[in-house]
Structure formats: C-alpha cells, structure tokens
N, C-alpha and C positions, 0 to 999 in steps of 0.2 A: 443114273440119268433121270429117272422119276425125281428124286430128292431136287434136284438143279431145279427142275420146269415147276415144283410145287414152291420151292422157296421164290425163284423169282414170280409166281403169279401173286406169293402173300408178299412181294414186297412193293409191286406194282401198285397194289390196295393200297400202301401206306402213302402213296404220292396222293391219294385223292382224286376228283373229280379234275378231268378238263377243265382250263380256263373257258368260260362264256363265252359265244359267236360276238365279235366284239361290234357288228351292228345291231344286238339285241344285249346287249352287256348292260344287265342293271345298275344304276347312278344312287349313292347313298352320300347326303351332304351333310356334315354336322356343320350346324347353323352357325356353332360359337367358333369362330375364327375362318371359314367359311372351306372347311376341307373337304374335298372332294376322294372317294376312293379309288377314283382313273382320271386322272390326265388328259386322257384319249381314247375315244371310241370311235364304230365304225358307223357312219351313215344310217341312220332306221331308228326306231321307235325304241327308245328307254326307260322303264319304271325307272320312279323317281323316288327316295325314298327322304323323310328328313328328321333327323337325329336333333333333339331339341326343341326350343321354345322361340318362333320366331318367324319369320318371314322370308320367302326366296321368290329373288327375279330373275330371269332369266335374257338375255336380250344376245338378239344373231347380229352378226357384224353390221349392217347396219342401223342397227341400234332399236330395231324394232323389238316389244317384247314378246314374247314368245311362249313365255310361260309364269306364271306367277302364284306363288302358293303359301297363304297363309299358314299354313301346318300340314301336316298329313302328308302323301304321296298323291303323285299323277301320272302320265306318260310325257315326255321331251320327245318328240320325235323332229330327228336330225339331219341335214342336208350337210355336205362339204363344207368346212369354214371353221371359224372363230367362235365360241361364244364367252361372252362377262357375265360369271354369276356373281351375283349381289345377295347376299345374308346379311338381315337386320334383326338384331337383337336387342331389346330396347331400347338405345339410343347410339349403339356402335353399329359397325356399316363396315362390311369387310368384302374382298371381292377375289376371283379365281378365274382363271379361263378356262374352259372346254375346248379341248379341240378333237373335231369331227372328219376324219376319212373317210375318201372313195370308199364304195363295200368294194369287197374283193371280188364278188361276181359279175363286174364289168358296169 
C-alpha cells in the first residue's frame, strides 16, 4: 500500500506545476510572426515578455493603444474584451488577438 501512495506522489511530480491563475497568466510574444503563447487570459494584470527584435502594440477594442513596447517586457493589464496585437519587425507587420475573460471571482 506504501508502494502505491509513493509511486503516485513521484508520478504527480512528473505532471509539473499548475497551469497559471489565468488573470495573472504571464504573455510571451515572439515578434517574428506575431505568436502569442495563450489565446486567452483572464481579466488582470500580465507580464509581458518579448521574444525578438522589434516592436509590440497593443490596442483594446476600441482601438485605443494600451500598450506599446519597443523591446523588453512590461505589465498588459486587462479588462473583458478583444485585443489586436501588432508586431513590427523591420518592415513586416503581423497581427494576433488576445482575448480577455471575466476573472472567475465574480
């Protein structure tokens, strides 16, 4: 019976970490073709991270921008809705949307 509860605690370990609260679910863009590594997060504040050489906009559905970052990282912090991210890499210009759910805490 010992053997059972020790094999599945070392097998538990092999699944890794919890996925991220997905209103705190950090954003990594690689710039060249403008891919993003979630789809979808939840409502709240994002590190931002960016993969590459280039430039990221950001704009919420009404087309305000919201965030804009020459290189490096920042925070996205996010409201219900839409977003068009825009990556420019010397003269190409690629685009992705974000989309942002309710948190689950009402």
């Amino acid at each position: 019976m010992l053997g059972i509860a020790a094999c599945a605690a070392l097998l538990a370990g092999c699944f890794g970490d919890p996925p991220p609260d997905p209103a705190t679910a950090p954003l990594e863009v690689v710039l060249e073709g403008c891919l993003l590594n979630r789809a979808e997060v939840g409502a709240g504040p994002h590190d931002v991270a960016l993969v590459g050489d280039g430039r990221l906009v950001v704009e919420d559905e009404r087309g305000a921008e919201v965030l804009a970052l020459p290189g490096g990282s920042a925070t996205l912090v996010t409201s219900a809705g839409s977003y068009t991210v825009t990556c420019t890499v010397g003269s190409d210009e690629s685009t992705s949307v974000l989309t942002s759910v309710p948190s689950s805490d009402g």
